[in-house]
C-alpha positions in Angstrom: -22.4 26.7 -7.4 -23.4 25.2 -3.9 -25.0 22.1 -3.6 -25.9 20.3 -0.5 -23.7 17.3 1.1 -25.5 14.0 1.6 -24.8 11.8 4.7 -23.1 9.8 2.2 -18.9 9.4 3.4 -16.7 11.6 1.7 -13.5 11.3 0.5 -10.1 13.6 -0.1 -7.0 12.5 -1.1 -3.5 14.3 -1.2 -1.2 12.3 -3.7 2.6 13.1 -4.5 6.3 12.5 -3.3 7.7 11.5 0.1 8.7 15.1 1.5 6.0 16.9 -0.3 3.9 17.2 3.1 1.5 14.4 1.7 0.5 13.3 5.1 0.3 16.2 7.6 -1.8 17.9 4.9 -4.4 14.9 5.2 -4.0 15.6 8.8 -4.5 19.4 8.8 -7.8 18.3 6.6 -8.9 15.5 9.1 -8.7 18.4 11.9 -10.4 20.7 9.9 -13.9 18.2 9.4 -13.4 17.1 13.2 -13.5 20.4 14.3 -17.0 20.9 12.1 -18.1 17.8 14.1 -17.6 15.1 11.6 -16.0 11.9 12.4 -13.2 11.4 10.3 -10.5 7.8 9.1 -7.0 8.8 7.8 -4.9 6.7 5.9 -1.5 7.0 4.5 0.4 4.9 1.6 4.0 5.0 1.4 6.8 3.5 -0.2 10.5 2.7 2.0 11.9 6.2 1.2 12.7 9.3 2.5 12.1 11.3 -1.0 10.7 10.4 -4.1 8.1 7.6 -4.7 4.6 8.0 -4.5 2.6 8.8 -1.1 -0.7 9.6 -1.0 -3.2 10.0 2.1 -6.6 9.6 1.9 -9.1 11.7 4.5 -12.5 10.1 4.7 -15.6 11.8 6.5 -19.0 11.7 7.6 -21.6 13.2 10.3 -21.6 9.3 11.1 -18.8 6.6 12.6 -16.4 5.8 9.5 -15.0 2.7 10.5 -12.7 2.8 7.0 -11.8 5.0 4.3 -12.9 4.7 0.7 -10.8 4.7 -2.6 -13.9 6.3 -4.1 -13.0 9.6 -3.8 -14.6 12.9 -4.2 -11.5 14.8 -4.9 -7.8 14.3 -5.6 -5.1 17.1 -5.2 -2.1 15.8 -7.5 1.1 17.7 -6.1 2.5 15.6 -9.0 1.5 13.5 -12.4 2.2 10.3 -11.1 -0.5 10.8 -9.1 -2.9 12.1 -11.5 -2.1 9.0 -13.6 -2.6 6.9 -10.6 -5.7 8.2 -8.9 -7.8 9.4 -11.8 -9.7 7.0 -12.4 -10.6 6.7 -8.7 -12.8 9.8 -9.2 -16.1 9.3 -8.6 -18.8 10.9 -11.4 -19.0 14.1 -10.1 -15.4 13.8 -8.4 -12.6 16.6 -9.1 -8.9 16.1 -9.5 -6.8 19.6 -8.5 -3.7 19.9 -10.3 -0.7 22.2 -9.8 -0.6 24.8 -12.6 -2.6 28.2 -14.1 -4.4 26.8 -16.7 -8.3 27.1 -17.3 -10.3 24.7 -15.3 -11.7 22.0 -17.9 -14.3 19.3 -16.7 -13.7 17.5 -13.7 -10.0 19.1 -13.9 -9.6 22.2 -11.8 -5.8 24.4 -11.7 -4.3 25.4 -8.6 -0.9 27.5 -9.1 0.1 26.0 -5.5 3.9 26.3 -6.8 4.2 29.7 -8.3 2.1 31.1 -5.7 4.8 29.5 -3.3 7.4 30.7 -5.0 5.6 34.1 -4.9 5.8 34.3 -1.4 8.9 33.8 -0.9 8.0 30.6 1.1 11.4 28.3 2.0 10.1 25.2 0.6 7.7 23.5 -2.0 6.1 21.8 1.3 4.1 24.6 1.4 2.0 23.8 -1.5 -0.2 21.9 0.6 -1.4 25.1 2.4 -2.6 26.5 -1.2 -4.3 23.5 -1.3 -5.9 23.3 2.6 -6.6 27.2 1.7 -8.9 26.0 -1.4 -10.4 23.2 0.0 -11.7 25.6 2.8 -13.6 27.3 0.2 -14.7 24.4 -1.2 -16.1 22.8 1.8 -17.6 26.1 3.2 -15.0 25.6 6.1 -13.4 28.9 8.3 -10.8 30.0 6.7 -9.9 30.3 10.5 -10.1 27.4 11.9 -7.1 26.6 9.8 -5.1 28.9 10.4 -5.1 28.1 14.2 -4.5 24.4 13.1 -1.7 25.9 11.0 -0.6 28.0 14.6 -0.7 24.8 16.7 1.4 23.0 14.0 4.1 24.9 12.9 4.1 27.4 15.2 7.1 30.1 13.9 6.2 28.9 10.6 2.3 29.4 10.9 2.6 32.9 8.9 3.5 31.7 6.0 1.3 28.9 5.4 -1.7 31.0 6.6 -0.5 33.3 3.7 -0.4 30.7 1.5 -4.3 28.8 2.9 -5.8 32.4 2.2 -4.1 32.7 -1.7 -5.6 29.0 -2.4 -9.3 30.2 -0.8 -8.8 33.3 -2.8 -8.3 31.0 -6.1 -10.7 29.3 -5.5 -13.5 31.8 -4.8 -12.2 33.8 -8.0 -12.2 30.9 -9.9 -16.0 29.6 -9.8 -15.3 26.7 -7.9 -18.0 24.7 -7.0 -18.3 24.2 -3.3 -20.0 21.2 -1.1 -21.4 22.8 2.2 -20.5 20.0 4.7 -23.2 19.8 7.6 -21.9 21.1 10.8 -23.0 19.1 14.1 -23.4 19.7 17.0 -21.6 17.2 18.6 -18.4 18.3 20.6 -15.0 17.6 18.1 -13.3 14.6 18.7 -9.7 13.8 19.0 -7.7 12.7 16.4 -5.6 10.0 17.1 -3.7 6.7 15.6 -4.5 2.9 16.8 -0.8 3.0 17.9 -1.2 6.3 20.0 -4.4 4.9 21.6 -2.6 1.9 22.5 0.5 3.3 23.4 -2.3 5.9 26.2 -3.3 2.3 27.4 -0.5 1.2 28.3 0.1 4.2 30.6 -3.1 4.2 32.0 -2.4 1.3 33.1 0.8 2.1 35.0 3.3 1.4 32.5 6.8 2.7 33.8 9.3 1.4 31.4 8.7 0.8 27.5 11.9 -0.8 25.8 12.0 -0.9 22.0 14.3 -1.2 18.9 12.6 0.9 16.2 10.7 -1.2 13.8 7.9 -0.2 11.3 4.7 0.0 11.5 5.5 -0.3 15.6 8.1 2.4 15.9 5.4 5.7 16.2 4.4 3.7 19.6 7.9 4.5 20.9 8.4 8.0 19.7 5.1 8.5 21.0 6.4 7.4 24.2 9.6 9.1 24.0 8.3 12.4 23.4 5.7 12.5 26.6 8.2 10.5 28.9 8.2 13.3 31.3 4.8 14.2 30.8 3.9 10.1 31.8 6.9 9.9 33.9 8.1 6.4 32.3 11.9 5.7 31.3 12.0 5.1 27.4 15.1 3.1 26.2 16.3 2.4 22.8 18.6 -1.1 23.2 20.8 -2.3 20.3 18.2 -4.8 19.0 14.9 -6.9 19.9 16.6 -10.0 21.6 18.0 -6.8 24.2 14.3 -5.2 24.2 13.0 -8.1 25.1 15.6 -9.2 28.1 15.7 -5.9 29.7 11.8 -5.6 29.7 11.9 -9.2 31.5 14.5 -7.8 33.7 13.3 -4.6 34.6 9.8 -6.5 35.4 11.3 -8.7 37.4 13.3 -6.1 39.5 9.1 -4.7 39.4 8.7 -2.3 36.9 5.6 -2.4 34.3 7.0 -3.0 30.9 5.7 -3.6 27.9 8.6 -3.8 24.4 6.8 -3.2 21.0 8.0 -4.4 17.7 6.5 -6.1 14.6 6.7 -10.2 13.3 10.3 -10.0 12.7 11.7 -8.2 15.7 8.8 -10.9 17.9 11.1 -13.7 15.9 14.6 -12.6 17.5 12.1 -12.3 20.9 11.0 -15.6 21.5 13.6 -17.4 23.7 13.1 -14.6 25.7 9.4 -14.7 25.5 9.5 -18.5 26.5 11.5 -17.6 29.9 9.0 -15.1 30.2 6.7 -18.4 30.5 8.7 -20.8 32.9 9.6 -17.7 35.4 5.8 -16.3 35.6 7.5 -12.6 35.6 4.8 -10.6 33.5 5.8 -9.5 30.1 3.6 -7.8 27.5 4.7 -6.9 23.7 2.8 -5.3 20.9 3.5 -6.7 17.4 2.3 -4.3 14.7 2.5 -6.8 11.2 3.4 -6.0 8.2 3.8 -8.3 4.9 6.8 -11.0 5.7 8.7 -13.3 5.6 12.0 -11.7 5.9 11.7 -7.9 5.4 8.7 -8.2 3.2 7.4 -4.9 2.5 8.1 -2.9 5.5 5.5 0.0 4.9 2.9 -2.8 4.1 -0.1 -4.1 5.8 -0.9 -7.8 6.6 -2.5 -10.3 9.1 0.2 -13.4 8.3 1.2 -13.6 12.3 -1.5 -14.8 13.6 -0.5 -18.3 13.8 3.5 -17.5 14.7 1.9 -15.7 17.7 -0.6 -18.1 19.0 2.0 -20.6 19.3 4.5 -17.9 20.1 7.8 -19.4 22.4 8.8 -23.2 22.8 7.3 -25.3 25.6 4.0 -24.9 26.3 2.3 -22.0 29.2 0.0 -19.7 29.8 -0.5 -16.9 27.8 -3.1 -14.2 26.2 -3.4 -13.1 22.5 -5.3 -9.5 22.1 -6.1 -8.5 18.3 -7.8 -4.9 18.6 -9.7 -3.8 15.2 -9.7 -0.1 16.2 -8.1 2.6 17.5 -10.8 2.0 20.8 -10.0 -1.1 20.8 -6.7 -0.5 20.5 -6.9 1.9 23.8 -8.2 -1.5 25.6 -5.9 -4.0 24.5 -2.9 -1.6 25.5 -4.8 -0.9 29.2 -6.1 -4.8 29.7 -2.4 -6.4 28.4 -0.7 -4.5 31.0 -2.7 -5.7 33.8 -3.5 -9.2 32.9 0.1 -10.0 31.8 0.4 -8.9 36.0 -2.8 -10.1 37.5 -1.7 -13.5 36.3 2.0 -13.3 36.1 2.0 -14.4 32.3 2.8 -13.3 28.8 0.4 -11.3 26.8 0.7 -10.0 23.0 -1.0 -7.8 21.3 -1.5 -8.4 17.6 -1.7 -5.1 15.3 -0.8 -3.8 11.9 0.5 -1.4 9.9 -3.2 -0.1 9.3 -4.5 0.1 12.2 -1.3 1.0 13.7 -0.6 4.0 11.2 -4.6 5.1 10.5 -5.4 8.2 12.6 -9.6 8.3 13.2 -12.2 10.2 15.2 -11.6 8.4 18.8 -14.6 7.5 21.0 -12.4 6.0 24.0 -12.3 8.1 27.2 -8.7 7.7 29.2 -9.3 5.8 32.1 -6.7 4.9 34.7 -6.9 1.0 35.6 -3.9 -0.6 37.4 -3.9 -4.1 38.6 -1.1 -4.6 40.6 -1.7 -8.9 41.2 -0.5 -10.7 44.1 2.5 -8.6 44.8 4.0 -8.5 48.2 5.5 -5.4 49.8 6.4 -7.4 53.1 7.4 -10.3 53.6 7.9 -11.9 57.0 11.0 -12.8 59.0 11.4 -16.9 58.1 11.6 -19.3 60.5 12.1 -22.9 60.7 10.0 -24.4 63.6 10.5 -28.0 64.3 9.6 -30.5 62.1 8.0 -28.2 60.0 8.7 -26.6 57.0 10.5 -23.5 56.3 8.7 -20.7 56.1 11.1 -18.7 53.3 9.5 -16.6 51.4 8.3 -18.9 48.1 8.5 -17.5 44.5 6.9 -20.2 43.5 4.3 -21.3 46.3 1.7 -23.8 45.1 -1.7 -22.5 45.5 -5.5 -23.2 44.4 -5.3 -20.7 41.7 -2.1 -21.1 40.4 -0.7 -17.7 41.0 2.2 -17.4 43.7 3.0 -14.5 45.7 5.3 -11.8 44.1 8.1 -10.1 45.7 10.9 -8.2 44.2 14.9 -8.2 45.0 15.2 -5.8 47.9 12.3 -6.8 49.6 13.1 -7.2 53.4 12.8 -11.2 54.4 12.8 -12.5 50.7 15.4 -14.2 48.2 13.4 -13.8 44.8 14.9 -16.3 42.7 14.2 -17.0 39.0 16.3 -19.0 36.5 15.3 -20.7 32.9 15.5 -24.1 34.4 12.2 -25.9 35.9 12.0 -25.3 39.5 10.5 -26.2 42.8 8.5 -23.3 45.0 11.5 -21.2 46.1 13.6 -21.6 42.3 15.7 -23.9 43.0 16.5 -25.8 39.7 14.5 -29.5 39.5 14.7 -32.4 37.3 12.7 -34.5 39.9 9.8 -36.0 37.4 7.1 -35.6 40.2 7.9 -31.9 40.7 8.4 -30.6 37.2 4.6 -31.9 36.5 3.2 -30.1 39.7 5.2 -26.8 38.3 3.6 -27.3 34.9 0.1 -28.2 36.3 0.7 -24.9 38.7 0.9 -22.7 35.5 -2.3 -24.1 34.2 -4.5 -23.8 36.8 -4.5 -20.4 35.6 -6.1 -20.5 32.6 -9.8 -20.8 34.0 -9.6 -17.8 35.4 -7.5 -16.2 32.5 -10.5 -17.2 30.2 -13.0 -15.9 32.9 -11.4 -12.7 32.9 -11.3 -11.8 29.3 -14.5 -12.6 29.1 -15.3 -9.0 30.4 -13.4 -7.6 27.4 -15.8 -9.4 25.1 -13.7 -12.0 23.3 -16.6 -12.3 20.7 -18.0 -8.7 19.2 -21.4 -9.3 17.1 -22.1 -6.5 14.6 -25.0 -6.4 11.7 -27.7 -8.3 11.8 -27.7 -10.9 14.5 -30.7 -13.0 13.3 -29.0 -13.0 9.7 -28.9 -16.4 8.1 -25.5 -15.9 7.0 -22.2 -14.6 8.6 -18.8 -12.9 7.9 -15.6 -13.6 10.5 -13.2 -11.3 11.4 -9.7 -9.7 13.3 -7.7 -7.2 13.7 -8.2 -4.4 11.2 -10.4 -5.7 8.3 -12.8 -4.5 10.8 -13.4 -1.3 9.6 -13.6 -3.0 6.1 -16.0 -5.5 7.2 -18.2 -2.9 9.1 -18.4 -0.5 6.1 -19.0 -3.2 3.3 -22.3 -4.5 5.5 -23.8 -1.8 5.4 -24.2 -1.9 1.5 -24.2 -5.0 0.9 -27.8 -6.8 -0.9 -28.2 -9.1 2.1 -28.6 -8.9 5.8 -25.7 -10.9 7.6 -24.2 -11.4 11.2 -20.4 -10.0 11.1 -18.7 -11.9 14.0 -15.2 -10.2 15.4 -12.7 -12.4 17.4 -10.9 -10.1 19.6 -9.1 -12.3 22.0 -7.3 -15.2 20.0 -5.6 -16.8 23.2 -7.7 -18.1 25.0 -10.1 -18.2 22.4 -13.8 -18.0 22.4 -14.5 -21.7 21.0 -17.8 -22.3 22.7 -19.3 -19.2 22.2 -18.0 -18.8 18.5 -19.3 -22.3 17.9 -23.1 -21.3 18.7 -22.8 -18.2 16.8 -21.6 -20.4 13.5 -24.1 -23.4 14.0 -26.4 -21.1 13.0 -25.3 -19.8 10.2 -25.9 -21.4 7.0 -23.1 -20.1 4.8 -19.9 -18.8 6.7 -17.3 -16.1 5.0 -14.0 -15.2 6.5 -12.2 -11.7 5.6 -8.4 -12.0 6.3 -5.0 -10.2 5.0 -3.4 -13.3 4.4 -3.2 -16.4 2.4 -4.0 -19.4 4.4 -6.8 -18.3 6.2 -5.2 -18.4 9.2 -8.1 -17.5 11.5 -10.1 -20.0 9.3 -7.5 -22.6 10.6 -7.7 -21.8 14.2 -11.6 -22.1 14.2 -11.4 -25.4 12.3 -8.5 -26.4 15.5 -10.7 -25.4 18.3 -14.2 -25.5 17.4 -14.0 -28.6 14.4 -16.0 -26.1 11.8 -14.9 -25.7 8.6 -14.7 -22.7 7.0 -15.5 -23.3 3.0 -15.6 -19.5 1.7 -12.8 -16.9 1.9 -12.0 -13.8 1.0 -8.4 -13.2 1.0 -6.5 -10.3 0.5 -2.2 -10.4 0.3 -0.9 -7.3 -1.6 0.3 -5.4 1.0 -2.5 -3.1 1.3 -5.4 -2.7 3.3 -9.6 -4.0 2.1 -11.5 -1.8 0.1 -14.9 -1.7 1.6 -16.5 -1.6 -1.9 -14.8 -4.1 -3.5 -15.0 -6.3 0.0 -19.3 -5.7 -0.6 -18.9 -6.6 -4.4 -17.0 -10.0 -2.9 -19.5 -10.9 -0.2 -22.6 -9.8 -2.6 -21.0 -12.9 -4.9 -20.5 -15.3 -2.7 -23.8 -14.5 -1.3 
């Protein structure tokens, strides 16, 4: 029985233990609808184990953008009953839940013998179920058997032949079975990539110049340095593993200063063992950039978690106050930017520049718009510097590290360079770094550093600081970060009334006079966060003096539901 798709979003989900294959199968499906032209949103639940628990993934798609996947879904494949218990009453009405067995197919149940047909083929693992599944789901969606196999080729490679075995069994079942089957429109459109918001961010940082990344593996940021690791060659950067963050974070400041682009990635508790380092990143103007990925604190909270409770660590991130830039990207594009722009401001300026993600926009793998672009901004560095001299009564004309200027930046050099004794050191200094305590001096230093703001806040302007979705004439308006933008983007488009959804993508500097004309306007004002304060609510009540009376606020560990996120605004609305 064939019945024709809707442009509505769709929505898989593979649901079982950690080791069953939960996740690559929702990736082998995501590649399957790009490749038909769909645009696609992955996400992955885990538990802190390497087997056993419960992981599911859920594969979302739609001829359109899916900015988020739905819980709503249109079919579950339990490799276990855990999951059935779990998941089943997620189904949607005409929704089917595949279960692992031979049994006749009764109501919205239908049987897949995914282990005995494994067994069967002799296949070396029960992994393999989820190519009896992939096989079926084929059938169902009217997809070529063929094009997975040759993502099954690309994948596994020596191990392709028996999971292409295994996909053609589970489209056999299927077909034999009377399975109903949901023809999926096929555009036109080239396919897309598929890629994570860490991946995209990690491609910024490289096209960007980056020649050194330095991290201490920390969920949800470690996939940024495998990522790295495995293409070093290919990007021709050094990757290094140190013993902890406090080492990440002093070899990327000395490896910068020596003049190498670094960046060190971690998430909010690795970023706490970084910030005396981060702070001499401040007083000795030697670029640094890190990328925090957050995940539910304090302590070790729940490390396979999402959550958005850094934002106000990271704003007033180090001790002493200087320059600096806070980036929150809310998709993997925007992740691609951030990791590009942090690079080259933290450089262009001589400052330090975090990047605020988190576990779900780190970990979700989506349909990716971005095209790689190589952008280097190499800042005031010298390559030469001239022979000093001393002429009479004048004075010296040593190379400066710190030279006072109209901008605020000084001329960099690094060790080695001919004519020039680059010296930095945690203490205040005068223009060559010569440790100061003379009261007149350390204020011109400190003013020095802050003359750069202006033109920090002039250039992020470029990056849009403030991104207006919906309807801009709206009455009312939702606020947002980081990833409860996909969320946010999906629940207005059902919601019962128009309103204006208003993204703050640079936090530091932030966008107070252009964030204040878009909320004088509105008459009611609703902020969407993954934490419990409000934190973003806080900073736009610090800098702009607007109170923000209505919240939604979500602090589980997991991720907004668009639907339930509508049902919330729809109320308060």
């Amino acid at each position: 029985m064939s019945v024709k798709n809707t442009n509505q979003i769709t929505t898989v989900l593979f649901g079982g233990a950690a080791g069953d294959g939960i996740k690559e199968a929702g990736i082998s499906l995501g590649k399957l609808f790009c490749k038909a032209g769909q645009e696609v949103f992955i996400s992955s639940d885990y538990p802190s184990l390497i087997r056993g628990g419960h992981n599911f993934c859920r594969v979302s798609f739609a001829p359109e953008k899916v900015a988020n996947d739905r819980s709503e879904l249109d079919i579950a494949v339990a490799f276990n009953e855990e999951t059935a218990k779990l998941h089943q009453g997620e189904l949607k009405k005409a929704g089917i839940l595949i279960l692992d067995g031979d049994k006749k197919n009764a109501g919205k149940i239908f049987y897949l013998p995914m282990s005995e047909l494994v067994k069967k083929a002799g296949a070396p693992s029960m992994i393999m179920r989820t190519a009896v599944a992939l096989g079926a789901l084929c059938y169902y969606f009217f997809c070529p058997l063929k094009d997975l196999e040759k993502i099954f080729t690309a994948a596994f490679k020596d191990k392709a032949a028996k999971n292409i075995l295994l996909a053609r069994q589970g489209f056999k079942h299927a077909a034999e079975n009377n399975w109903p089957a949901l023809k999926i429109p096929v555009s036109k459109k080239s396919a897309k990539r598929l890629i994570d918001g860490n991946q995209a961010f990690a491609e910024g940082f490289v096209d960007a110049g980056l020649e050194a990344y330095i991290a201490y593996p920390m969920t949800p940021a470690t996939s940024i340095l495998h990522f790295l690791a495995s293409n070093k060659s290919k990007f021709n950067i050094r990757v290094v593993q140190p013993e902890n963050e406090i080492a990440a974070a002093t070899m990327a400041l000395g490896a910068a200063y020596a003049g190498k682009r670094t960046a060190v990635g971690t998430s909010g508790g690795g970023f706490a063992l970084m910030q005396e380092a981060f702070s001499l990143a401040g007083i000795t103007e030697i670029p640094f950039v890190a990328a925090i990925s957050q995940r539910p604190g304090p302590a070790t909270g729940v490390p396979t978690g999402t959550a958005q409770a850094d934002l106000a660590m990271l704003k007033n991130a180090g001790h002493g106050e200087f320059p600096l830039v806070v980036l929150a990207p809310g998709d993997a594009d925007e992740s691609y930017e951030a990791g590009r722009e942090a690079l080259n401001l933290a450089w262009q300026f001589q400052i330090p520049v975090l990047v605020l993600l988190d576990k779900h926009l780190s970990e979700s793998i989506v349909t990716a718009d971005f095209k790689n672009n190589k952008k280097i901004i190499k800042g005031n560095v010298l390559t030469k510097v001239n022979k000093p001299s001393r002429p009479a009564g004048r004075e010296s004309k040593e190379y400066k590290r710190y030279q006072f200027s109209a901008s605020g930046i000084s001329p960099l050099a690094f060790p080695g360079t001919k004519n020039a004794a680059v010296k930095v050191n945690s203490y205040e200094h005068d223009e060559f770094g010569i440790m100061t305590e003379d009261k007149a001096l350390v204020k011109k230093m400190v003013g020095k550093r802050f003359k750069k703001m202006p033109l920090i806040a002039r250039e992020v302007k470029k990056y849009q600081p403030l991104k207006i979705y919906g309807d801009k004439r709206a009455p009312n308006a939702v606020i947002f970060w980081g990833s409860t933008k996909g969320a946010v983007l999906e629940a207005v488009k059902i919601i019962s009334q128009p309103i204006k959804a208003i993204q703050v993508f640079c936090l530091e500097p932030f966008p107070s006079a252009a964030l204040a004309r878009e909320l004088r306007q509105a008459k009611k004002i609703i902020a969407v966060e993954g934490n419990v304060t409000g934190q973003l609510a806080a900073l736009i009540r610090e800098k702009t003096g607007i109170e923000i009376k209505h919240k939604i606020l979500q602090y589980d560990s997991k991720p907004f539901n668009p639907m339930e996120l509508a049902k919330k605004l729809n109320k308060l609305l």
